[in-house]
N, CA and C atoms of all chains as a GROMACS GRO file, in nm:
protein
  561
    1UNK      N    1  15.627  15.370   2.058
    1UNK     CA    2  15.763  15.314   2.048
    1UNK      C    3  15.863  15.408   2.116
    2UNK      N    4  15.963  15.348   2.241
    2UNK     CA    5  16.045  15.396   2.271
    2UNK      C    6  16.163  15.478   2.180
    3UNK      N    7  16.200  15.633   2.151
    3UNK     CA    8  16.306  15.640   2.078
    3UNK      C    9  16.431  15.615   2.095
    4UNK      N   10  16.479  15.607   1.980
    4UNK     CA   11  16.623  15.516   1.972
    4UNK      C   12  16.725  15.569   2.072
    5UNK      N   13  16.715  15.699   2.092
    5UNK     CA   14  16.816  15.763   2.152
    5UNK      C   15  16.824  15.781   2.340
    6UNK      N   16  16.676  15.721   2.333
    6UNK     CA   17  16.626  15.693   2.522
    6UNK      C   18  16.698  15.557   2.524
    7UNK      N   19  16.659  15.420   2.418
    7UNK     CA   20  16.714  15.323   2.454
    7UNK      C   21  16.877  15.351   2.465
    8UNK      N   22  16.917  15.429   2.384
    8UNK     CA   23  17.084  15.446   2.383
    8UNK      C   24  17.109  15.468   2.472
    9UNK      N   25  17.103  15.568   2.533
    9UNK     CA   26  17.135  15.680   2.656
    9UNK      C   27  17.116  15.542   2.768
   10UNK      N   28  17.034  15.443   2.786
   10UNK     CA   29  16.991  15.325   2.895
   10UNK      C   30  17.105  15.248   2.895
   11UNK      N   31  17.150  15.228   2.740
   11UNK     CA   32  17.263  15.103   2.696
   11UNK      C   33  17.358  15.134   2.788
   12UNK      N   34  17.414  15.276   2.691
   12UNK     CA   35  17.534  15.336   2.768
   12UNK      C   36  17.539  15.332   2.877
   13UNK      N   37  17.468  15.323   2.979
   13UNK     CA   38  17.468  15.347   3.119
   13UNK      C   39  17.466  15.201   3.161
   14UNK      N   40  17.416  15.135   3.142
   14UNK     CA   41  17.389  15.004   3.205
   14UNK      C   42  17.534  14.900   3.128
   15UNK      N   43  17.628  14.974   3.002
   15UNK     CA   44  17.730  14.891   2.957
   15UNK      C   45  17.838  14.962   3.086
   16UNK      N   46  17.840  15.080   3.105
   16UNK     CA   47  17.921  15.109   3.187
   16UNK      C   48  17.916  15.086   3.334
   17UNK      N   49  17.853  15.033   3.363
   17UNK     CA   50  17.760  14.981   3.502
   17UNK      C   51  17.716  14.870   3.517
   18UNK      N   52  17.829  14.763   3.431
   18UNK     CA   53  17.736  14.610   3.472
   18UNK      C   54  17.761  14.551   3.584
   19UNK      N   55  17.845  14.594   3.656
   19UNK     CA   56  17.943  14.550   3.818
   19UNK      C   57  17.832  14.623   3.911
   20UNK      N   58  17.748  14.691   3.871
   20UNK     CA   59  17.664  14.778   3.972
   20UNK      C   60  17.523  14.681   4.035
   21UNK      N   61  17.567  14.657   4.147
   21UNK     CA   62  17.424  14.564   4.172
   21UNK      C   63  17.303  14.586   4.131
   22UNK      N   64  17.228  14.493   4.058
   22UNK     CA   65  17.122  14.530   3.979
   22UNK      C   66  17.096  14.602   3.917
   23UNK      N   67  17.211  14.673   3.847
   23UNK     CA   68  17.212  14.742   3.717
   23UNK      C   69  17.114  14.669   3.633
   24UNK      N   70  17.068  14.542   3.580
   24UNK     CA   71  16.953  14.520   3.500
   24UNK      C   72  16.838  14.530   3.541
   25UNK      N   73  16.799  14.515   3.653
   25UNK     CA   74  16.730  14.605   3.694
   25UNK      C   75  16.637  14.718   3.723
   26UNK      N   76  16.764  14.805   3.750
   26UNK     CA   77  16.750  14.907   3.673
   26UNK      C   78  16.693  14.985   3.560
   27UNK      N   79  16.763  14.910   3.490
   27UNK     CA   80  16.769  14.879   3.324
   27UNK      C   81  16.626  14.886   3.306
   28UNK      N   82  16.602  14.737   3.322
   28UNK     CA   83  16.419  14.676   3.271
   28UNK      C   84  16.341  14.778   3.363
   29UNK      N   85  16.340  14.838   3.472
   29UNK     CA   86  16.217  14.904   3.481
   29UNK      C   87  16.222  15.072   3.456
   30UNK      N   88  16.328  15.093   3.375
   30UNK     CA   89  16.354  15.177   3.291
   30UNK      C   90  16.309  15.190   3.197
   31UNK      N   91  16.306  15.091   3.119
   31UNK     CA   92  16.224  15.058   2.980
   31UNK      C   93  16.121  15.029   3.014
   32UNK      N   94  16.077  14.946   3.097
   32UNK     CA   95  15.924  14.882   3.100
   32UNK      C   96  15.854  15.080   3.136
   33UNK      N   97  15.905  15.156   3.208
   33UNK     CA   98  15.842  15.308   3.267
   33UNK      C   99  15.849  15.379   3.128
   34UNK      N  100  15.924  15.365   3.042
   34UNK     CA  101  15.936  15.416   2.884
   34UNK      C  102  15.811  15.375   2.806
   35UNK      N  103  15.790  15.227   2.843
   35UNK     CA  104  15.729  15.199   2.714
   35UNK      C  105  15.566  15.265   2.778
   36UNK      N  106  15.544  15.232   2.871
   36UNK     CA  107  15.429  15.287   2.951
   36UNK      C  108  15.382  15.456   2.887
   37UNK      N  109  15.496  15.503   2.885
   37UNK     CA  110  15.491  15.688   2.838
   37UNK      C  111  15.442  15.650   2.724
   38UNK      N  112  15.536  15.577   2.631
   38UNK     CA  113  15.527  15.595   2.456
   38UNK      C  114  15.415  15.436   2.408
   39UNK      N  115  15.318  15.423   2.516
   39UNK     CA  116  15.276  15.312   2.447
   39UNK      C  117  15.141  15.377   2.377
   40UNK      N  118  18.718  15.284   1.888
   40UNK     CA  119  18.745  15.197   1.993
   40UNK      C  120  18.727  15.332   2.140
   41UNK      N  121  18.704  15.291   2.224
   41UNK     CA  122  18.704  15.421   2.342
   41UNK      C  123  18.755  15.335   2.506
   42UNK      N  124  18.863  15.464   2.487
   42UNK     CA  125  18.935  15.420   2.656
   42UNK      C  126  18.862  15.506   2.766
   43UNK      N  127  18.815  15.411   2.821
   43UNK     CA  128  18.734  15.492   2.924
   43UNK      C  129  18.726  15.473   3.081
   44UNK      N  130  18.785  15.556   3.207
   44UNK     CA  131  18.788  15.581   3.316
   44UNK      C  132  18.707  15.653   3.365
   45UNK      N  133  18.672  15.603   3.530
   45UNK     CA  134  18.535  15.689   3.590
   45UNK      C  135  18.606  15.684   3.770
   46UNK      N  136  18.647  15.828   3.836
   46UNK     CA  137  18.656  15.830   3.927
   46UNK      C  138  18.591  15.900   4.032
   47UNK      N  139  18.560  15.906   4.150
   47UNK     CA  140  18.482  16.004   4.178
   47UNK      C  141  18.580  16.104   4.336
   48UNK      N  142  18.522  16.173   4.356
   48UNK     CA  143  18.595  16.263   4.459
   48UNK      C  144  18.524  16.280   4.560
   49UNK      N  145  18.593  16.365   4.633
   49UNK     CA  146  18.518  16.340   4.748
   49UNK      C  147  18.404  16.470   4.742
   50UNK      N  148  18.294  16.456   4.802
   50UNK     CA  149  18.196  16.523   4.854
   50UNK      C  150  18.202  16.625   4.846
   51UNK      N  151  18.165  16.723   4.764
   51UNK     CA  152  18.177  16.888   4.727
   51UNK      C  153  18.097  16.967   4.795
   52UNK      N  154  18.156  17.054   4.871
   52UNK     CA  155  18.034  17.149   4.943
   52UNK      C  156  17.957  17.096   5.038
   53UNK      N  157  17.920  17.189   5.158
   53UNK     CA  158  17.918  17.157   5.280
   53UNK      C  159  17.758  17.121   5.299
   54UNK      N  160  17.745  16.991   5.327
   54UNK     CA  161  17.569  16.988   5.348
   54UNK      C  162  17.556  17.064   5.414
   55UNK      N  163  17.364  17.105   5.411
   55UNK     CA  164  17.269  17.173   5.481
   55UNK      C  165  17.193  17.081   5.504
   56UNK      N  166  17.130  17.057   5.630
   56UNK     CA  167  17.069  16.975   5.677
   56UNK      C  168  16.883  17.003   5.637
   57UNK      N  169  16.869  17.071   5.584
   57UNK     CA  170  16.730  17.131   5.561
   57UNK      C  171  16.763  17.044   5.365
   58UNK      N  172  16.857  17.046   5.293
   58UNK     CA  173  16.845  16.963   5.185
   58UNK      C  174  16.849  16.821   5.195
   59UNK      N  175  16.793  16.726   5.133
   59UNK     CA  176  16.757  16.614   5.088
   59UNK      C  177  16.909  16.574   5.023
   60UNK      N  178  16.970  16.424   5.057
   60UNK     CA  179  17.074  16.388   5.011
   60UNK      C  180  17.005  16.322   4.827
   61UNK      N  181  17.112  16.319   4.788
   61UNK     CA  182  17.110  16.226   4.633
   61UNK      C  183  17.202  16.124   4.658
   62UNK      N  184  17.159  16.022   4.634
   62UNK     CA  185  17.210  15.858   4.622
   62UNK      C  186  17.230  15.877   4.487
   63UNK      N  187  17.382  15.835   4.460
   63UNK     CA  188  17.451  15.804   4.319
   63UNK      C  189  17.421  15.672   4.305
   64UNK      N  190  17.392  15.570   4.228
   64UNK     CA  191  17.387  15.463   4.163
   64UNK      C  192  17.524  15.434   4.050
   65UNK      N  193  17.593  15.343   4.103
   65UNK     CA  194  17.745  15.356   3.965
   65UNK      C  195  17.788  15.491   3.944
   66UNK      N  196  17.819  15.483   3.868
   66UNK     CA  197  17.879  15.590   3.777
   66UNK      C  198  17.808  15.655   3.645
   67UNK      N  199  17.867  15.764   3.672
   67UNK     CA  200  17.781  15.852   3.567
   67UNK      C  201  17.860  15.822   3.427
   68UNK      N  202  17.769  15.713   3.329
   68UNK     CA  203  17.810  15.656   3.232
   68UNK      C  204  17.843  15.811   3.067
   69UNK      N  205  17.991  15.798   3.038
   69UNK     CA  206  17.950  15.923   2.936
   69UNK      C  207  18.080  15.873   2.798
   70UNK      N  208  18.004  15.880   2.708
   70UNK     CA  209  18.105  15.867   2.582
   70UNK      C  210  18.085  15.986   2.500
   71UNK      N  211  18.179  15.979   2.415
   71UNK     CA  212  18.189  16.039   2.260
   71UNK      C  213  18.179  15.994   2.132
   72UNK      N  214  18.094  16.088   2.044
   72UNK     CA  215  18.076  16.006   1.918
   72UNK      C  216  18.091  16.108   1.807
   73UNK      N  217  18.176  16.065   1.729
   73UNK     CA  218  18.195  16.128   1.603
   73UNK      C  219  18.092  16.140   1.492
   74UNK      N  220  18.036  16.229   1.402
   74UNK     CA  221  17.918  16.252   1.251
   74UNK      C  222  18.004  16.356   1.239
   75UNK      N  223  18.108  16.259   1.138
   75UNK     CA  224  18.162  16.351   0.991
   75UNK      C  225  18.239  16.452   1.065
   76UNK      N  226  18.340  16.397   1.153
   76UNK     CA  227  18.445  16.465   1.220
   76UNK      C  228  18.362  16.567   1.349
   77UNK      N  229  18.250  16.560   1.372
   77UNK     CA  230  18.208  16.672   1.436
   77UNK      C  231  18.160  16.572   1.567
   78UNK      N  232  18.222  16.585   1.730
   78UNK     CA  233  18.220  16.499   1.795
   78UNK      C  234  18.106  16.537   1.895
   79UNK      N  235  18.008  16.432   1.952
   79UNK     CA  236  17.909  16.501   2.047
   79UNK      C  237  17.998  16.424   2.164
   80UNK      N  238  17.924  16.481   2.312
   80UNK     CA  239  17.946  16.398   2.435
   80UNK      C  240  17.803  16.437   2.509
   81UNK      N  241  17.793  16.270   2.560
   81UNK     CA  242  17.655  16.285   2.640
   81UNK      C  243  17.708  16.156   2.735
   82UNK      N  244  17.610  16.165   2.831
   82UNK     CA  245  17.603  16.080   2.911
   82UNK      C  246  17.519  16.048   2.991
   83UNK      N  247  17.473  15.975   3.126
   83UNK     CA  248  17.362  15.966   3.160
   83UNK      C  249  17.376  15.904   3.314
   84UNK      N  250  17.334  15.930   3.472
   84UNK     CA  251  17.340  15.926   3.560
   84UNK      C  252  17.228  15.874   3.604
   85UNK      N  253  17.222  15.748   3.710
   85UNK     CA  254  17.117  15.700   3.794
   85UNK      C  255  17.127  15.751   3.925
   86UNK      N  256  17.023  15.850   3.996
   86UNK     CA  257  17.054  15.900   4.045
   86UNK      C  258  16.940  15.833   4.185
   87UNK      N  259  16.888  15.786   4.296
   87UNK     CA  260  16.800  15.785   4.375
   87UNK      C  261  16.783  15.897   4.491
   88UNK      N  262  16.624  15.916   4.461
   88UNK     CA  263  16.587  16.077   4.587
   88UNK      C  264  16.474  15.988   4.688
   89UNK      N  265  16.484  16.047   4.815
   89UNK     CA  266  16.402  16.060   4.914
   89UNK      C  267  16.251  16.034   4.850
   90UNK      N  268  16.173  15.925   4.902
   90UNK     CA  269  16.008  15.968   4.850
   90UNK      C  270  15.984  16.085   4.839
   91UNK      N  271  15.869  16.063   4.794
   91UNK     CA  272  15.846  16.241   4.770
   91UNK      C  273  15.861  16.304   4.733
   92UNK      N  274  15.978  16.285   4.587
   92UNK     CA  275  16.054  16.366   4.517
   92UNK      C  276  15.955  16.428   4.403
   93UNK      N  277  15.886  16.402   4.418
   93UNK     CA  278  15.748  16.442   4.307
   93UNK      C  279  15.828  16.449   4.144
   94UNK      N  280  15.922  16.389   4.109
   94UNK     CA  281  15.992  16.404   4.009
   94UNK      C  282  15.905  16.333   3.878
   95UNK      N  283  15.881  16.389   3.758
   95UNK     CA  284  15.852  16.293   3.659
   95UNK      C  285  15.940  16.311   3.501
   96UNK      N  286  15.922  16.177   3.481
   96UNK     CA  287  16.028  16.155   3.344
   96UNK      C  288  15.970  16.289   3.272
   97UNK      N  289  16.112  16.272   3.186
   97UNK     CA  290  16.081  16.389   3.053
   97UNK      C  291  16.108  16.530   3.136
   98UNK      N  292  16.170  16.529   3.245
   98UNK     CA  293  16.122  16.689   3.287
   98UNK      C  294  16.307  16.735   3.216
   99UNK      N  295  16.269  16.866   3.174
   99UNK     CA  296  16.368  16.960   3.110
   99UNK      C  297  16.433  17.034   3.271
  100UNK      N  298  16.521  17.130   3.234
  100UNK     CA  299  16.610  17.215   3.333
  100UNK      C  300  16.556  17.197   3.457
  101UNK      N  301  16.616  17.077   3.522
  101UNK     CA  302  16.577  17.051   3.656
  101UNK      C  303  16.673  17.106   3.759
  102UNK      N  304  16.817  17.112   3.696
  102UNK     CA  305  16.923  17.183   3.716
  102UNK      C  306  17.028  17.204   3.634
  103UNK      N  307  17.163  17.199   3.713
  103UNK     CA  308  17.260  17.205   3.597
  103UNK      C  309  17.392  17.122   3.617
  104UNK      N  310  17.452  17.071   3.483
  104UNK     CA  311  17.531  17.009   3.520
  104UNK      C  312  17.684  17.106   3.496
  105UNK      N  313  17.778  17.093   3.590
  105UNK     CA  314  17.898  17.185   3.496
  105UNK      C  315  18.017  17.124   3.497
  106UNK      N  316  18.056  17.137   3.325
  106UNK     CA  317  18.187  17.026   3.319
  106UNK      C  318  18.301  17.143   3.313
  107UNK      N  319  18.427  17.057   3.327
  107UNK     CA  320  18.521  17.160   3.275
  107UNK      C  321  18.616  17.007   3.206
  108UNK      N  322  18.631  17.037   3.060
  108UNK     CA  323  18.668  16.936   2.929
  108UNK      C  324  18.858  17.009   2.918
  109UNK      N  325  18.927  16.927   2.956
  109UNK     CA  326  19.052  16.966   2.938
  109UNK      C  327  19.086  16.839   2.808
  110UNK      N  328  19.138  16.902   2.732
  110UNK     CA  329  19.155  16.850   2.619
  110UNK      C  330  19.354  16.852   2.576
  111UNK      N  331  19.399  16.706   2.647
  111UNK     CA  332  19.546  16.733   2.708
  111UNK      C  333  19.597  16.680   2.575
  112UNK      N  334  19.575  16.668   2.434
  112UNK     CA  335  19.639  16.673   2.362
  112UNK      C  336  19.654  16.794   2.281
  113UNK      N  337  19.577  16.865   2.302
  113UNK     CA  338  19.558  17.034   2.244
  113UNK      C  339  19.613  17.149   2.354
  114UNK      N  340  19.617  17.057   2.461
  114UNK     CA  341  19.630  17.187   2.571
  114UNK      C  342  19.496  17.294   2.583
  115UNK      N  343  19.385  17.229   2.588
  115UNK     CA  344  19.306  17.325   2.605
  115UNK      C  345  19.176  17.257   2.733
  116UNK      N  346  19.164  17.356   2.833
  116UNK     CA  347  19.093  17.344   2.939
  116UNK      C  348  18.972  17.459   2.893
  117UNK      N  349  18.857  17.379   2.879
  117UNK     CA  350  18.761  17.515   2.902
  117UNK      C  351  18.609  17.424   3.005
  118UNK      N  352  18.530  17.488   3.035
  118UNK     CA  353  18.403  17.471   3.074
  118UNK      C  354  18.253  17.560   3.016
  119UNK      N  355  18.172  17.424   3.051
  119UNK     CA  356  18.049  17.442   3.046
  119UNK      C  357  17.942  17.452   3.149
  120UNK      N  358  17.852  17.519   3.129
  120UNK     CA  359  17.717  17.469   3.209
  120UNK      C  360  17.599  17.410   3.138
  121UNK      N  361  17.521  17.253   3.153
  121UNK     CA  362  17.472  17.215   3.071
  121UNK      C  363  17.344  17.211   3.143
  122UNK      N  364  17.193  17.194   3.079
  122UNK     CA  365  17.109  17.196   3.188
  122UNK      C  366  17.106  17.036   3.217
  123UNK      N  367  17.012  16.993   3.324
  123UNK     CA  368  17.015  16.876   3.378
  123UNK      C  369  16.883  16.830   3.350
  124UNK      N  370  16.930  16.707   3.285
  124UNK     CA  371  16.716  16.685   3.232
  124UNK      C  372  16.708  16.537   3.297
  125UNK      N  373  16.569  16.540   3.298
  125UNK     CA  374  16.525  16.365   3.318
  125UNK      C  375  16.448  16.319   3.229
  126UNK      N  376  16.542  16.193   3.278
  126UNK     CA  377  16.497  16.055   3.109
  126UNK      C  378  16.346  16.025   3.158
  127UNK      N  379  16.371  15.976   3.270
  127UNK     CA  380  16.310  15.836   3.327
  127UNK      C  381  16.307  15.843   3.456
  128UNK      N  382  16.200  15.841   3.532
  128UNK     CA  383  16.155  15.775   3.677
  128UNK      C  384  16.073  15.719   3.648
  129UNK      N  385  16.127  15.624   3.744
  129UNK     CA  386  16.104  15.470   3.826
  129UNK      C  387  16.085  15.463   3.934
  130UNK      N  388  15.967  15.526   4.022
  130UNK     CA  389  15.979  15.503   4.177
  130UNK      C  390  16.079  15.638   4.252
  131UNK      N  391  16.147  15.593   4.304
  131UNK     CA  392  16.319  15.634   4.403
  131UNK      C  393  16.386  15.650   4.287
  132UNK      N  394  16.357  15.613   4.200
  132UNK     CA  395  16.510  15.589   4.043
  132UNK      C  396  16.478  15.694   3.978
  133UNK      N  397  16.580  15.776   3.921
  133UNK     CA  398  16.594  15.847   3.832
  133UNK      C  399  16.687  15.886   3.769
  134UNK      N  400  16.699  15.851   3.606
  134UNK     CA  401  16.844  15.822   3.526
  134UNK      C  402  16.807  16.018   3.450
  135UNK      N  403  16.910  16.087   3.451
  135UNK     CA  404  16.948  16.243   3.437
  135UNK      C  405  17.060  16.192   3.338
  136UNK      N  406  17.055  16.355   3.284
  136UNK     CA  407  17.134  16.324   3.195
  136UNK      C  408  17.176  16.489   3.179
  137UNK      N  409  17.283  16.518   3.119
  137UNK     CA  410  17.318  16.673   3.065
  137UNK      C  411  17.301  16.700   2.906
  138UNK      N  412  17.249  16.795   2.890
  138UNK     CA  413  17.225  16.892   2.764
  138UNK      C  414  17.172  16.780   2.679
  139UNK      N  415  17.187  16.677   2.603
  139UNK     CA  416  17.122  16.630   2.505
  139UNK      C  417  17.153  16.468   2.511
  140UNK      N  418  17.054  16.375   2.460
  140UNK     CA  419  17.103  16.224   2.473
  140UNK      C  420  17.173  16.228   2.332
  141UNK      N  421  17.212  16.064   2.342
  141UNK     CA  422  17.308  16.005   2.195
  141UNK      C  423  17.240  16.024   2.127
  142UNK      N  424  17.303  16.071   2.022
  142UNK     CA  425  17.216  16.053   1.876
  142UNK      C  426  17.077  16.153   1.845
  143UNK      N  427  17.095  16.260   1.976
  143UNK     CA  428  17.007  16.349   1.973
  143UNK      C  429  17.080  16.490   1.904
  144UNK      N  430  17.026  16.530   1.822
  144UNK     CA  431  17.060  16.657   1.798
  144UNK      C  432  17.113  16.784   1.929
  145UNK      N  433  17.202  16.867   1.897
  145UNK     CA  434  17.227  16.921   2.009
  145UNK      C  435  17.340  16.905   2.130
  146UNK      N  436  17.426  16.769   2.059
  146UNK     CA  437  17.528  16.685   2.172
  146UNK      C  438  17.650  16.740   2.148
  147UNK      N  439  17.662  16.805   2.028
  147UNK     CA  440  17.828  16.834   1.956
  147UNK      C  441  17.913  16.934   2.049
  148UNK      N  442  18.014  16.929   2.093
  148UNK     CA  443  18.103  16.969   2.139
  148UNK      C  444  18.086  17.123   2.113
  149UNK      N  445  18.081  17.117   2.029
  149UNK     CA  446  18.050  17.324   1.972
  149UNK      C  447  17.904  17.358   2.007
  150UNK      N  448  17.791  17.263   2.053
  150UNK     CA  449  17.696  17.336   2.077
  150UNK      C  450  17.659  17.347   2.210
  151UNK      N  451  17.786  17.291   2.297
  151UNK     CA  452  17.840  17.343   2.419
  151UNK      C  453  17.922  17.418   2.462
  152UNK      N  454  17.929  17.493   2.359
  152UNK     CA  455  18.093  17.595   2.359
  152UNK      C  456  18.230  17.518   2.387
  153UNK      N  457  18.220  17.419   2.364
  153UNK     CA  458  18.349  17.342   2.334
  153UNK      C  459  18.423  17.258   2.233
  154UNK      N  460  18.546  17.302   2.211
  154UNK     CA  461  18.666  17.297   2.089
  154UNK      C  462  18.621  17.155   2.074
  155UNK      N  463  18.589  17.132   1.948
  155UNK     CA  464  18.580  17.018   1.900
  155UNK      C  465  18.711  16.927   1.892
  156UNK      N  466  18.740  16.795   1.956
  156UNK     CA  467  18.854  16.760   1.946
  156UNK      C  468  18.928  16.669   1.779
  157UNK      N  469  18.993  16.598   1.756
  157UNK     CA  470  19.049  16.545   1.628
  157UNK      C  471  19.048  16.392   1.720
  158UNK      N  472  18.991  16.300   1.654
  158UNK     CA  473  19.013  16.163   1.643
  158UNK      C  474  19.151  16.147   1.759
  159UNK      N  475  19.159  16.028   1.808
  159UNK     CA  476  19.303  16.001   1.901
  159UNK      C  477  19.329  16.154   2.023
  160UNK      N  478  19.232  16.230   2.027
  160UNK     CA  479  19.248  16.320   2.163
  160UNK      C  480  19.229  16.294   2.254
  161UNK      N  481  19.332  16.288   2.389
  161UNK     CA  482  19.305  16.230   2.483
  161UNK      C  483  19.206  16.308   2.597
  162UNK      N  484  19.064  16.332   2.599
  162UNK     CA  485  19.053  16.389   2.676
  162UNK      C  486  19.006  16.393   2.868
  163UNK      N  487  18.991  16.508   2.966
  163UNK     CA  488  19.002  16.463   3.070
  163UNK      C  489  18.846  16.532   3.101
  164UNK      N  490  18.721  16.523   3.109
  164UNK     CA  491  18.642  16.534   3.140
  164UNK      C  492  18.599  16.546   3.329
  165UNK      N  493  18.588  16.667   3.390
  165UNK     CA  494  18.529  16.680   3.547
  165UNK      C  495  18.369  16.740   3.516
  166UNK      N  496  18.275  16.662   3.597
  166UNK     CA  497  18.198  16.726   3.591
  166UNK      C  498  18.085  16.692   3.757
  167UNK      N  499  18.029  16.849   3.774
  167UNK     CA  500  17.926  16.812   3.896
  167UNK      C  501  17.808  16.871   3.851
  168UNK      N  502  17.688  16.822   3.938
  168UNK     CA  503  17.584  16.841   3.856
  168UNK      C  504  17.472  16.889   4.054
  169UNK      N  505  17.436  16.974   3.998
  169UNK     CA  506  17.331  17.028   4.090
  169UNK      C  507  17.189  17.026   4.107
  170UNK      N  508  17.062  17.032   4.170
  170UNK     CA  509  16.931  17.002   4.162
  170UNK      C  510  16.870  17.073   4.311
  171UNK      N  511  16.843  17.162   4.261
  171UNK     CA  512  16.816  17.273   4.376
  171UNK      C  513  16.714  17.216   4.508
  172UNK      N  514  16.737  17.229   4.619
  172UNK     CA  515  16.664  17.128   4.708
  172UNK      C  516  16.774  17.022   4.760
  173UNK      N  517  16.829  16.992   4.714
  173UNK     CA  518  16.922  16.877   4.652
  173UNK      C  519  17.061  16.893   4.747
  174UNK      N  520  17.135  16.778   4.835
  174UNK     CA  521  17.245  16.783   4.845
  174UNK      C  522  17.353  16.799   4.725
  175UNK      N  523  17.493  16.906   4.756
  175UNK     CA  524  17.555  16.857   4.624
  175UNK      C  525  17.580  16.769   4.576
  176UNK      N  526  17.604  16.656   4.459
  176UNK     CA  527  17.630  16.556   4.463
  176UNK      C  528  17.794  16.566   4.487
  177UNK      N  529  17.852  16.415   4.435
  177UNK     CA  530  17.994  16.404   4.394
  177UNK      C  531  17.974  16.442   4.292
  178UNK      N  532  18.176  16.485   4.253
  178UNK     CA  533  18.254  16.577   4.138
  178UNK      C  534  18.255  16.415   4.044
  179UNK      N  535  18.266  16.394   3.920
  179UNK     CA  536  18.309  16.285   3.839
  179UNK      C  537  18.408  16.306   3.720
  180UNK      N  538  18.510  16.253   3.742
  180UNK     CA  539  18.606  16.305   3.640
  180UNK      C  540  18.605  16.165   3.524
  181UNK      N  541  18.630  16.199   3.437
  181UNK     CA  542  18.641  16.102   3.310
  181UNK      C  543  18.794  16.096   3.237
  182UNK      N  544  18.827  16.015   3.150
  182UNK     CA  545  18.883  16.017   3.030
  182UNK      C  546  18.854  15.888   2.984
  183UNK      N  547  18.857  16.030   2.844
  183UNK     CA  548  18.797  15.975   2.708
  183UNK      C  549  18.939  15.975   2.616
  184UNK      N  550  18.900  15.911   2.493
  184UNK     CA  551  19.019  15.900   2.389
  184UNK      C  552  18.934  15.937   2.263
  185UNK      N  553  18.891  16.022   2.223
  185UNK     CA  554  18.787  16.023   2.097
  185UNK      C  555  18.845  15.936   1.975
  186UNK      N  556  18.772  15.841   1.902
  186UNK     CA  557  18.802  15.741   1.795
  186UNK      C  558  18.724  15.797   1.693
  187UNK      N  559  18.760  15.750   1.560
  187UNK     CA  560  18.699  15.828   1.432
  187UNK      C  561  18.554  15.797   1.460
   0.00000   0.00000   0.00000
């Protein structure tokens, strides 16, 4: 399980960055490379 | 509630053509959070490198980031040097971050050598961040408003 504070640190960045082209993106293969570590 | 601005400056320090540029992605996203009056600040940067960067998530002191926190309702300007860690690579992608994430132990204002501010402080946050190999990046200045 990803910890709470990796997903935070993602939020924050991607709430302050939603005008950023493909900021989700981003985002999802951020998490999808997270869950890969902590699966 | 948090008022929050992100500007950037121009280009600090003179490339060397033998370093590798850094591609900024947005803005280097950064808030403040209050536990029981005691305020942390963290934040977190998408940064893209040249193939090859042999970079992998989780890596600790990759460099450093250095703020200088002017705190214009106290009148107080001081600075830090924080180290520069990585969250996460993705390929070319890599989201960095300084000294500690949210909600991680280690974020509080005092365990950066800096004056903890009071609720409603308006503050002005500059910070640049380095990665040896590395063009300098851009300077990023902030303000924050810390809320209870």
């Amino acid at each position: 399980m990803i910890p709470q504070e990796h997903i935070d640190a993602l939020d924050l960045w991607l709430s302050q960055n939603s005008s950023v082209e493909n900021a989700q993106q981003y985002y999802d293969a951020a998490i999808a490379e997270l869950q890969s570590i902590y699966a | 509630m948090l008022n929050h601005s992100n500007t950037t400056s121009a280009n600090i320090g003179r490339p060397i053509t033998t370093r590798k540029a850094i591609s900024v992605i947005g803005n280097l996203a950064m808030t403040t959070n209050s536990t029981a009056g005691s305020y942390s600040l963290y934040g977190l940067s998408l940064i893209s490198l040249p193939s090859g960067h042999g970079l992998t998530s989780m890596t600790t002191n990759l460099g450093t980031y250095s703020f200088k926190a002017t705190n214009k309702t106290k009148g107080i300007t001081e600075k830090a040097t924080l180290p520069l860690n990585v969250l996460v690579v993705s390929g070319d992608l890599i989201f960095i971050y300084p000294g500690s994430l949210p909600n991680a132990t280690g974020a509080f204002f005092a365990d950066y050598g800096l004056t903890n501010p009071d609720s409603g402080d308006e503050l002005v946050v500059s910070c640049m961040y380095s990665i040896p190999g590395y063009i300098a990046p851009t300077a990023h200045t902030f303000s924050l408003t810390t809320s209870p």
